[in-house]
N, C-alpha and C positions, 0 to 999 in steps of 0.2 A: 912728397914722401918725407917722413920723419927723420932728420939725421940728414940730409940729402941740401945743401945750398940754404939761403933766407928766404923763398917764396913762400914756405911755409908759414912762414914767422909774422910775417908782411901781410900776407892775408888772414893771418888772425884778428891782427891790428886792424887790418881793414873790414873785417866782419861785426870787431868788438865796436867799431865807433859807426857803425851802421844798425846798430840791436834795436834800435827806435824802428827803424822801416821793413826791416829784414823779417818775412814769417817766421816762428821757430819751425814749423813744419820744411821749411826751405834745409835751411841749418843744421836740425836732425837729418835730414833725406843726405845731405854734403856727407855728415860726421858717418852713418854708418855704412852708406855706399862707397867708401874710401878703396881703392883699388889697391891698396897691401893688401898685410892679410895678418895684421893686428890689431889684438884690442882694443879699446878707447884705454888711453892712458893719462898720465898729468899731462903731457904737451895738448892735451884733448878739454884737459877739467873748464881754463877759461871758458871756453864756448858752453860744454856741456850747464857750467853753472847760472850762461845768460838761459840757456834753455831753461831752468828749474825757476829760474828769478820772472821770467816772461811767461810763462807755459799757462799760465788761467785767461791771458787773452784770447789766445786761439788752441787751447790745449786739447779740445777734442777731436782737430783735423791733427794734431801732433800726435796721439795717441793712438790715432785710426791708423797714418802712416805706420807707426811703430809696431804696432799689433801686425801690421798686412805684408812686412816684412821679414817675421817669424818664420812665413814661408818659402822666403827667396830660396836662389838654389844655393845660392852662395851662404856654408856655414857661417860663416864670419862673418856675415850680414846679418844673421838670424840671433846670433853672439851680443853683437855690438845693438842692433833693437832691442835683445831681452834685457843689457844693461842698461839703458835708458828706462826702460818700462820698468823697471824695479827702481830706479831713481826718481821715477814722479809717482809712485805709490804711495798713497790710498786711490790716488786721483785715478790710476791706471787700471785698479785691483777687476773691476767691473768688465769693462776691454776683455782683460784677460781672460778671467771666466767665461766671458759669452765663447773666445776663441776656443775654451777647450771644449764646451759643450758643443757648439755647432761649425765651429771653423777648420781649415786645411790645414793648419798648423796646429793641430792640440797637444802632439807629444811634446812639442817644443811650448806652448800655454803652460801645461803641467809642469815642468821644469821651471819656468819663470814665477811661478806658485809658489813651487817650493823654497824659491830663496828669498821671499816675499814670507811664506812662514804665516801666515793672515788668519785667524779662527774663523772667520765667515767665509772660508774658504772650503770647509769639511763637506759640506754635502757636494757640492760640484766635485769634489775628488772622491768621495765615496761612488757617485754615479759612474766616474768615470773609470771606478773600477771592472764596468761592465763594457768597456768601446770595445768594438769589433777591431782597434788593430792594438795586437799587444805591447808596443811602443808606448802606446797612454795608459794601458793598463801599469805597464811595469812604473814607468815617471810621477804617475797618479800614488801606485802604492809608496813611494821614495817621498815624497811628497806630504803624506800623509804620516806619516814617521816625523816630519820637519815640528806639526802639530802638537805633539804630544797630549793628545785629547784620548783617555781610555774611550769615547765614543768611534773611533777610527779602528778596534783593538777587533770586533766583531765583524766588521768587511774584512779587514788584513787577514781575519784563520781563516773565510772564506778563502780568499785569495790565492791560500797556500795550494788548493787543490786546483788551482786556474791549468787549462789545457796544455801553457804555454810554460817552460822549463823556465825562462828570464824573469817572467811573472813571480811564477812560485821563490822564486830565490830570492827576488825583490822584497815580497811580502815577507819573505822570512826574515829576513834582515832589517826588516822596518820594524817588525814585532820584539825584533833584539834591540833595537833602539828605543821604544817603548820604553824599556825597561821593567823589570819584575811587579813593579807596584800598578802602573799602569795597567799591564795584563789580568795582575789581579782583579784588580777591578771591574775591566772589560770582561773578562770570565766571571765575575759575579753579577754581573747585568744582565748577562746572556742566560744563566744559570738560573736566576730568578722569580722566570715566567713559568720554568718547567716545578721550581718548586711549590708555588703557590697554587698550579694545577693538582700535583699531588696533595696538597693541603685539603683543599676543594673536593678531592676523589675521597677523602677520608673519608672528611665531612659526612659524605654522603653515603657512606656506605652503611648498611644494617649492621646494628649491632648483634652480638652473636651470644645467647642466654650462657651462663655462668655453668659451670660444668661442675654438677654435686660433688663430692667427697667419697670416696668407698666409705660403707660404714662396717667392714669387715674386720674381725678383730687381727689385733697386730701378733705376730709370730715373737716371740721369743729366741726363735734359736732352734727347735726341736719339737717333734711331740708329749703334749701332756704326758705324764706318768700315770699308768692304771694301777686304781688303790681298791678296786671293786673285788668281787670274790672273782676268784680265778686267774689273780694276778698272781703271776711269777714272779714280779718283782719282788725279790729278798728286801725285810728290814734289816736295819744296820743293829748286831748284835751289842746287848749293853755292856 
């Protein structure tokens, strides 16, 4: 343990002058199965850094452990994998994704996404705005907020109607992260298709013949005055 006598020390030294033989899959499995119950820290970065400097030799048994660990029962296991797995990213990004689509771990995938922040990331979190458990839905929308892509702006007002109370508030809070410009945007995308239908409905529709003029003489004000015989009407005396 950390702070606890020099064995610790001793066996770093003895891990660092063995990194030629040592898998990193070993190494990673040592660093995150640690029985504290803290995160990797500096006393940790030595090793972690032979990991990122080694990691293309055997990096896809390293990444598969790290991904398969996501699921431990142990948070703090699932903690310390997702910060490695965001420390060999691009390499990881892939992993990741397959995990939120099809794997045990996806609410914890989704959260690793997000601090990853990765644009070729949007569709696998838009999809994932539909998982049957609201845990990925909620991390997914959080996630997608990280983005800032107004193509995410059209799932999220979806979202806000989600069955699930965490969900909706999630999304709504992603949508305020967005920020006003963004949504505009995403609202005029969405807006779009319905106007260009209207455009089209116009189009189409018969035009409707021009509707004559009265040709009835205009009023003045009053009735004519009778000037014929048997008018009453008085002339004005000279």
């Amino acid at each position: 343990p950390v702070g606890k006598g020099q064995s610790r020390t001793f066996a770093v030294r003895a891990v660092l002058g063995l990194r030629g033989s040592l898998p990193g899959a070993s190494l990673a499995d040592a660093l995150i199965h640690n029985e504290n119950q803290e995160l990797l820290n500096e006393d940790d970065e030595p090793l972690i850094q032979t990991l990122l400097e080694d990691e293309a030799e055997d990096a896809d048994e390293l990444i598969e452990l790290l991904v398969s660990s996501l699921a431990d029962e142990r948070p703090i296991v699932a903690d310390r994998a997702g910060e490695l797995l965001l420390r060999l990213a691009p390499a990881s990004t892939e992993a990741v994704v397959d995990e939120l689509r099809t794997g045990p771990a996806a609410a914890e995938a989704a959260y690793v996404l997000s601090r990853m922040a990765d644009p070729g990331t949007l569709d696998a979190l838009v999809d994932a705005l539909g998982h049957g458990d609201s845990r990925v839905r909620a991390e997914s929308a959080a996630a997608l907020a990280e983005l800032q892509d107004p193509e995410a702006v059209k799932p999220l007002l979806a979202a806000t109607h989600d069955r699930d109370h965490s969900v909706r508030i999630q999304a709504s809070r992603a949508l305020d992260q967005l920020g006003t410009a963004a949504v505009i945007v995403g609202v005029a995308a969405l807006l779009e298709p319905m106007v260009q239908e209207a455009v089209k409905s116009a189009a189409k529709a018969p035009r409707q013949p021009a509707r004559r003029k009265s040709q009835a003489r205009k009023s003045n004000g009053g009735p004519p005055a009778e000037t014929g015989p048997g008018s009453t009407e008085r002339r004005p005396e000279a």
